[in-house]
DRENPA-3360 file (N, C-alpha, C; in nm, 2 decimals, always signed):
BEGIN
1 = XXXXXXXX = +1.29/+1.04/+2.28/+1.18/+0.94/+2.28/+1.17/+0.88/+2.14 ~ +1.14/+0.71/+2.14/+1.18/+0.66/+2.02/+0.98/+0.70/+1.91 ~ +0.99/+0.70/+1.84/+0.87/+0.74/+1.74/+0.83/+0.63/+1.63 ~ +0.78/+0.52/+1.64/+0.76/+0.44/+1.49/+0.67/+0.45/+1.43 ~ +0.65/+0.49/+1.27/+0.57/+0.51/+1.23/+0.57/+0.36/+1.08 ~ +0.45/+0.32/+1.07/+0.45/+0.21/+0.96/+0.36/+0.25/+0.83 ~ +0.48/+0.28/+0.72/+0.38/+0.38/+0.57/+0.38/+0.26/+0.46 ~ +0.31/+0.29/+0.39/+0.31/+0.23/+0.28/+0.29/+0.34/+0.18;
9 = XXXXXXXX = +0.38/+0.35/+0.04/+0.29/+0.44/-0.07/+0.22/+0.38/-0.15 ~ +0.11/+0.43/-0.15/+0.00/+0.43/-0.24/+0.00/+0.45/-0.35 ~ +0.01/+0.55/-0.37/+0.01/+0.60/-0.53/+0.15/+0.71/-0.56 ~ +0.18/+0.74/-0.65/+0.32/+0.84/-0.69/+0.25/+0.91/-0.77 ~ +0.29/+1.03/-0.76/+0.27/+1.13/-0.87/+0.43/+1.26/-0.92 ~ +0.38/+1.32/-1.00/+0.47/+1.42/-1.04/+0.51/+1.49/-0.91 ~ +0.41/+1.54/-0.85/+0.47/+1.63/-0.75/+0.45/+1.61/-0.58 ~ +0.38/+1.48/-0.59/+0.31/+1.46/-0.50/+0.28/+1.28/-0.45;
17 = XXXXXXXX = +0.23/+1.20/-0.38/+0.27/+1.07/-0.33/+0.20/+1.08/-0.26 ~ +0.08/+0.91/-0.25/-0.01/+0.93/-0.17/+0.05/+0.83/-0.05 ~ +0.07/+0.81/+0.05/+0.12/+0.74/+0.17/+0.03/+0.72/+0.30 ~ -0.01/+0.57/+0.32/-0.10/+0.51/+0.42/-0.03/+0.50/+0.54 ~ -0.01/+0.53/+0.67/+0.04/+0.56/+0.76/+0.01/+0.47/+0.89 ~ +0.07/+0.47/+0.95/-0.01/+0.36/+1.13/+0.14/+0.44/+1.22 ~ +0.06/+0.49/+1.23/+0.15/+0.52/+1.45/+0.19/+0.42/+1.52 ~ +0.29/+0.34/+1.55/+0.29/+0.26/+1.63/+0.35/+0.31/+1.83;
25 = XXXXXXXX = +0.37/+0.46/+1.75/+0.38/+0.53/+1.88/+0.27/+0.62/+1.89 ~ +0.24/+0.69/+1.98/+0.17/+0.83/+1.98/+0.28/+0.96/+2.00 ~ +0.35/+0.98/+1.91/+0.41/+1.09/+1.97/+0.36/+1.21/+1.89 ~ +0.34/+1.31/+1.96/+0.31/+1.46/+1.92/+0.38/+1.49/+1.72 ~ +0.28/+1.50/+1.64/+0.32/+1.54/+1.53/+0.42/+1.41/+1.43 ~ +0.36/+1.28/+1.49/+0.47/+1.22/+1.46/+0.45/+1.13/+1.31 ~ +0.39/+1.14/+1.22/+0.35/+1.13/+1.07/+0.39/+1.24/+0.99 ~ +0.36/+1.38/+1.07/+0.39/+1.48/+0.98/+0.53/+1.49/+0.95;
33 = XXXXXXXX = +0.62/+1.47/+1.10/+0.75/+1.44/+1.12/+0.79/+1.37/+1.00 ~ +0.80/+1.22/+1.03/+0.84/+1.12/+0.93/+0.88/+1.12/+0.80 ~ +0.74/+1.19/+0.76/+0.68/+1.22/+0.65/+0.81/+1.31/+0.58 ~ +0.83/+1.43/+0.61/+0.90/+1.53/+0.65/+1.06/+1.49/+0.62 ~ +1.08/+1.40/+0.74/+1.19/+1.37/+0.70/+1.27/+1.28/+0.60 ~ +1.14/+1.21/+0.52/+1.17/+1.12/+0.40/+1.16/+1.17/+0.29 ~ +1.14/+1.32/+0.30/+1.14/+1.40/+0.22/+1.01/+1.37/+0.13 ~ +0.90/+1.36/+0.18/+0.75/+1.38/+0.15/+0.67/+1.39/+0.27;
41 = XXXXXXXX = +0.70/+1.57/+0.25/+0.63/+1.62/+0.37/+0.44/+1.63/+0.32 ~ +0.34/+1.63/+0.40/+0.23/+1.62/+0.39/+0.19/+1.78/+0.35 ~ +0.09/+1.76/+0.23/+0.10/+1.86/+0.17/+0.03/+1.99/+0.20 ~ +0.07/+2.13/+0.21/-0.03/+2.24/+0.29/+0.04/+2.21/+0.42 ~ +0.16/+2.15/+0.48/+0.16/+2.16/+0.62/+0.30/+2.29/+0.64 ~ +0.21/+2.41/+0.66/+0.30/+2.46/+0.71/+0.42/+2.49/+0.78 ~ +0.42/+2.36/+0.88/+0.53/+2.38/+1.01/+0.62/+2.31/+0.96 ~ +0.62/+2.15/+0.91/+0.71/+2.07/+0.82/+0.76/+2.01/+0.68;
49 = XXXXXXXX = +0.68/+2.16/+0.61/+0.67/+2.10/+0.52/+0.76/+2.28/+0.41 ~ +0.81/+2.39/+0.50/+0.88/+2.49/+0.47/+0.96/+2.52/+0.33 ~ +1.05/+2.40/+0.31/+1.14/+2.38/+0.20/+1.08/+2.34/+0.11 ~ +0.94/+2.29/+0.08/+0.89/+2.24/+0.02/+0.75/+2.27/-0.05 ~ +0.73/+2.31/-0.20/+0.64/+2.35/-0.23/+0.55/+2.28/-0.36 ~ +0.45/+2.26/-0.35/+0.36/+2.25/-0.45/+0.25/+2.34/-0.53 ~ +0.20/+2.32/-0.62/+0.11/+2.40/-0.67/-0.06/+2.39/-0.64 ~ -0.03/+2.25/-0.52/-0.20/+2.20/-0.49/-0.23/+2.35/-0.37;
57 = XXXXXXXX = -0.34/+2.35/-0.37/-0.43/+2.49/-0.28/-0.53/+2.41/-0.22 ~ -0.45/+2.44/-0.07/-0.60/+2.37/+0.02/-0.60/+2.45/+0.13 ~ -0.66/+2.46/+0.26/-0.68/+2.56/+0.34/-0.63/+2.49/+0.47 ~ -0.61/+2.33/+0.45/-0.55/+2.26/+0.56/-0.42/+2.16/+0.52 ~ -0.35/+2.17/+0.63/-0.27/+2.03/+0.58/-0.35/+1.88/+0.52 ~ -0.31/+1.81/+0.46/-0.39/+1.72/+0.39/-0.36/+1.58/+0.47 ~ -0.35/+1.53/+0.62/-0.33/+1.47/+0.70/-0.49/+1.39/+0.72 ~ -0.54/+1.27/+0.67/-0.67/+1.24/+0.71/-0.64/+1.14/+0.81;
65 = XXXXXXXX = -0.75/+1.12/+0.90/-0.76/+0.96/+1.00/-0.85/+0.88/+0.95 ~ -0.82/+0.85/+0.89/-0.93/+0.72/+0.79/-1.00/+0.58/+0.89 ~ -0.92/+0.59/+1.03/-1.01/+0.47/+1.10/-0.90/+0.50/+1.23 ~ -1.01/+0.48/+1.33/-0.93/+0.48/+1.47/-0.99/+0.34/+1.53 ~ -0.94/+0.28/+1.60/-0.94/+0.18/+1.71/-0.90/+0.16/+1.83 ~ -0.94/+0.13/+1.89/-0.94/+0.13/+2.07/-0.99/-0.03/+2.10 ~ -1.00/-0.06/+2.20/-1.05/-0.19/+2.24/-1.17/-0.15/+2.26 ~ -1.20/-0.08/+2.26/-1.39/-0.03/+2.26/-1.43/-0.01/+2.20;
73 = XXXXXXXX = -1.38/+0.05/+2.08/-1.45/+0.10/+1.93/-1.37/+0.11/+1.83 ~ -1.44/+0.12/+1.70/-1.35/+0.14/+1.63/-1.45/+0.28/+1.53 ~ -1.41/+0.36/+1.44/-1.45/+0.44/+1.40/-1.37/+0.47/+1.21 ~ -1.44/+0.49/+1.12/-1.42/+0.48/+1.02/-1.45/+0.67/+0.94 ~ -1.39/+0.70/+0.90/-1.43/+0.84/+0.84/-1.37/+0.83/+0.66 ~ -1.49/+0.86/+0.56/-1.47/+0.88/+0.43/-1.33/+0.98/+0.41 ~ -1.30/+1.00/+0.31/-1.19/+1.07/+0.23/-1.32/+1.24/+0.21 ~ -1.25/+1.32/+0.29/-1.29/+1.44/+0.27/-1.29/+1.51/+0.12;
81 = XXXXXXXX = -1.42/+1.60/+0.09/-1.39/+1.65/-0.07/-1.21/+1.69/-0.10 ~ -1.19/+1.75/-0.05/-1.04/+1.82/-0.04/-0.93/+1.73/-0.07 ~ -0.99/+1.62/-0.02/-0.87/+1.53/-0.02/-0.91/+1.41/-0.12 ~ -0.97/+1.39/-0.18/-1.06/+1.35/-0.30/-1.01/+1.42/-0.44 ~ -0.99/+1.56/-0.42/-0.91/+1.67/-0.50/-0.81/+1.67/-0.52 ~ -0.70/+1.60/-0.38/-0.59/+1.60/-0.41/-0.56/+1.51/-0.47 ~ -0.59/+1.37/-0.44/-0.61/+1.23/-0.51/-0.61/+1.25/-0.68 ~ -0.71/+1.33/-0.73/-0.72/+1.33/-0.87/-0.62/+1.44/-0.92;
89 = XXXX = -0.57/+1.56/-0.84/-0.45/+1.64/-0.90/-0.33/+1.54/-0.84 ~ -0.30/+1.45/-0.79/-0.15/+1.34/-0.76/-0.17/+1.31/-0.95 ~ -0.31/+1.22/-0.94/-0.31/+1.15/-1.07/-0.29/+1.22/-1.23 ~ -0.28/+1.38/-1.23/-0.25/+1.42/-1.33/-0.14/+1.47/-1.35;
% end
């Protein structure tokens, strides 16, 4: 099944890259994939991100949905503390 995903990066760091994301498919896991396979896997994600280690500490993968849309709604959600953290450890 074909998967397209449309990124942009945001910011670059030492160890770490911040990247804005849009699904143009729904496929199961399919950002973390991507991500993963461009060799900036999403950070804390245990299942695709194996070969790959950082020194950030978080208790979840660092995957946010910053806005969903439907023809009925749309829905907006802030930058979680955790990921606010990560943001300022990319920048150091």
């Amino acid at each position: 099944l074909e998967a397209i995903t449309k990124w942009e990066c945001k910011q670059v760091g030492k160890e770490a890259s911040l990247f804005q994301c849009e699904p143009m498919t729904g496929r199961t896991h399919q950002i973390r994939v991507h991500l993963a396979e461009m060799g900036h896997p999403i950070l804390v994600d245990r299942q695709y991100a194996k070969r790959f280690r950082s020194n950030f500490l978080s208790r979840r993968p660092l995957l946010h949905a910053q806005k969903i849309e439907t023809s009925h709604f749309s829905v907006e959600a802030p930058l979680p503390e955790d990921f606010q953290e990560a943001l300022s450890w990319i920048e150091s």
